[in-house]
N, C-alpha and C positions, 0 to 999 in steps of 0.2 A: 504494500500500500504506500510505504513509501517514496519505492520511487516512481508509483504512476502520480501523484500530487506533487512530485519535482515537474515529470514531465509535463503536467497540467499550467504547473506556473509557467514552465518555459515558454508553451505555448501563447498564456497569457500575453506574458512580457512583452513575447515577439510579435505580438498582436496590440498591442499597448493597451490591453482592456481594461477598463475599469473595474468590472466584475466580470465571471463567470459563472453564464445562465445555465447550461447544459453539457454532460459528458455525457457520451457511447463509448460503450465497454463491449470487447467480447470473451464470455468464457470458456474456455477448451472444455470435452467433454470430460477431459481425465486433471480437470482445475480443484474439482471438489470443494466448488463452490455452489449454494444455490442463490437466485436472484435476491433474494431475501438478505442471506449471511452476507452476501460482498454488498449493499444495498445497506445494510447497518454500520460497516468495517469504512465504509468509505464517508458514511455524513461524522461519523468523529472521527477522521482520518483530516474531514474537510472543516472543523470548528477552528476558526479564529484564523481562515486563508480564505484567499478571493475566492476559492469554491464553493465556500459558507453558504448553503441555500440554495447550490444548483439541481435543474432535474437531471435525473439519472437514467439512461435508458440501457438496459443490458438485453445481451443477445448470446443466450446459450446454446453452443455446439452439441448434437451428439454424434457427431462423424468421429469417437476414438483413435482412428486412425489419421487423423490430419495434422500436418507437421506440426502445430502448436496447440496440441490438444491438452497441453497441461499447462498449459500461459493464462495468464489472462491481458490482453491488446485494449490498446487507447486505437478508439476508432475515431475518435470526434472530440472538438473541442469548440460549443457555442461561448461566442463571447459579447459583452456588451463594451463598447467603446466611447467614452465621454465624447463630448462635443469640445472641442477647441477653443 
Protein backbone atom coordinates (compact mmCIF):
# COMPACT_ATOMS: atom_id res chain seq x y z
CA UNK A 1 0.00 0.00 0.00
CA UNK A 2 2.79 1.98 0.20
CA UNK A 3 4.11 2.29 -2.49
CA UNK A 4 0.84 2.55 -4.64
CA UNK A 5 0.15 6.07 -2.50
CA UNK A 6 3.97 7.00 -3.59
CA UNK A 7 2.90 6.37 -6.88
CA UNK A 8 -0.57 8.09 -6.43
CA UNK A 9 1.22 11.23 -5.23
CA UNK A 10 3.69 11.18 -8.13
CA UNK A 11 1.07 11.06 -10.35
CA UNK A 12 -0.56 13.92 -8.49
CA UNK A 13 2.46 16.09 -8.45
CA UNK A 14 3.14 15.46 -12.06
CA UNK A 15 -0.24 16.49 -12.73
CA UNK A 16 -0.10 19.59 -10.39
CA UNK A 17 -3.45 18.44 -8.72
CA UNK A 18 -4.86 19.94 -6.01
CA UNK A 19 -6.64 16.90 -4.88
CA UNK A 20 -7.23 13.42 -5.81
CA UNK A 21 -10.81 12.55 -6.92
CA UNK A 22 -10.59 8.99 -8.01
CA UNK A 23 -8.05 5.66 -8.38
CA UNK A 24 -8.44 2.38 -10.57
CA UNK A 25 -6.85 -0.53 -9.16
CA UNK A 26 -6.51 -3.94 -10.59
CA UNK A 27 -6.24 -7.07 -8.42
CA UNK A 28 -4.52 -10.22 -9.79
CA UNK A 29 -6.50 -13.34 -9.13
CA UNK A 30 -3.80 -14.84 -6.83
CA UNK A 31 -3.42 -10.95 -4.98
CA UNK A 32 -5.60 -12.22 -2.05
CA UNK A 33 -7.36 -9.40 -1.81
CA UNK A 34 -11.06 -8.91 -1.93
CA UNK A 35 -12.61 -5.59 -3.17
CA UNK A 36 -13.76 -4.88 0.25
CA UNK A 37 -10.02 -5.62 2.23
CA UNK A 38 -7.99 -3.57 -0.36
CA UNK A 39 -11.04 -0.89 -0.22
CA UNK A 40 -10.53 -0.59 3.73
CA UNK A 41 -6.34 -0.83 3.58
CA UNK A 42 -6.40 1.94 1.02
CA UNK A 43 -8.88 4.85 2.62
CA UNK A 44 -6.36 4.63 5.88
CA UNK A 45 -3.51 4.14 3.77
CA UNK A 46 -5.04 7.55 2.19
CA UNK A 47 -5.86 9.62 5.75
CA UNK A 48 -4.16 12.81 5.82
CA UNK A 49 -2.79 12.68 1.74
CA UNK A 50 -4.29 14.25 -1.32
CA UNK A 51 -6.02 10.98 -1.77
CA UNK A 52 -8.09 11.60 1.46
CA UNK A 53 -11.73 11.02 0.03
CA UNK A 54 -11.14 9.73 -3.31
CA UNK A 55 -13.42 7.07 -5.09
CA UNK A 56 -12.01 3.99 -5.47
CA UNK A 57 -12.87 1.80 -8.36
CA UNK A 58 -11.28 -2.00 -8.23
CA UNK A 59 -11.37 -4.52 -10.95
CA UNK A 60 -10.73 -8.19 -9.93
CA UNK A 61 -8.97 -10.79 -12.14
CA UNK A 62 -9.72 -14.22 -12.12
CA UNK A 63 -7.53 -15.26 -15.08
CA UNK A 64 -4.79 -17.16 -12.31
CA UNK A 65 -2.72 -17.43 -14.85
CA UNK A 66 -2.00 -13.83 -16.01
CA UNK A 67 1.42 -12.45 -15.70
CA UNK A 68 0.52 -10.24 -12.68
CA UNK A 69 -1.91 -12.37 -11.14
CA UNK A 70 -0.47 -11.74 -7.80
CA UNK A 71 0.10 -7.64 -8.17
CA UNK A 72 -2.11 -5.45 -7.49
CA UNK A 73 -1.66 -2.37 -10.73
CA UNK A 74 -2.57 1.48 -10.50
CA UNK A 75 -4.67 1.78 -13.59
CA UNK A 76 -5.80 5.40 -13.00
CA UNK A 77 -5.29 8.30 -11.40
CA UNK A 78 -8.49 11.18 -11.56
CA UNK A 79 -7.24 14.27 -10.56
CA UNK A 80 -8.62 17.80 -9.70
CA UNK A 81 -6.58 20.79 -10.77
CA UNK A 82 -6.95 24.33 -9.01
CA UNK A 83 -7.49 27.15 -11.21
CA UNK A 84 -4.48 29.45 -11.72
Amino acid sequence: MVNLMRRIGEVAQADRAGRVTGVTVWLGALSHMSAEHFSGHFERAAIGTIAEGARLSVTISGDIHHANAQDILLEGVEVEVPDP
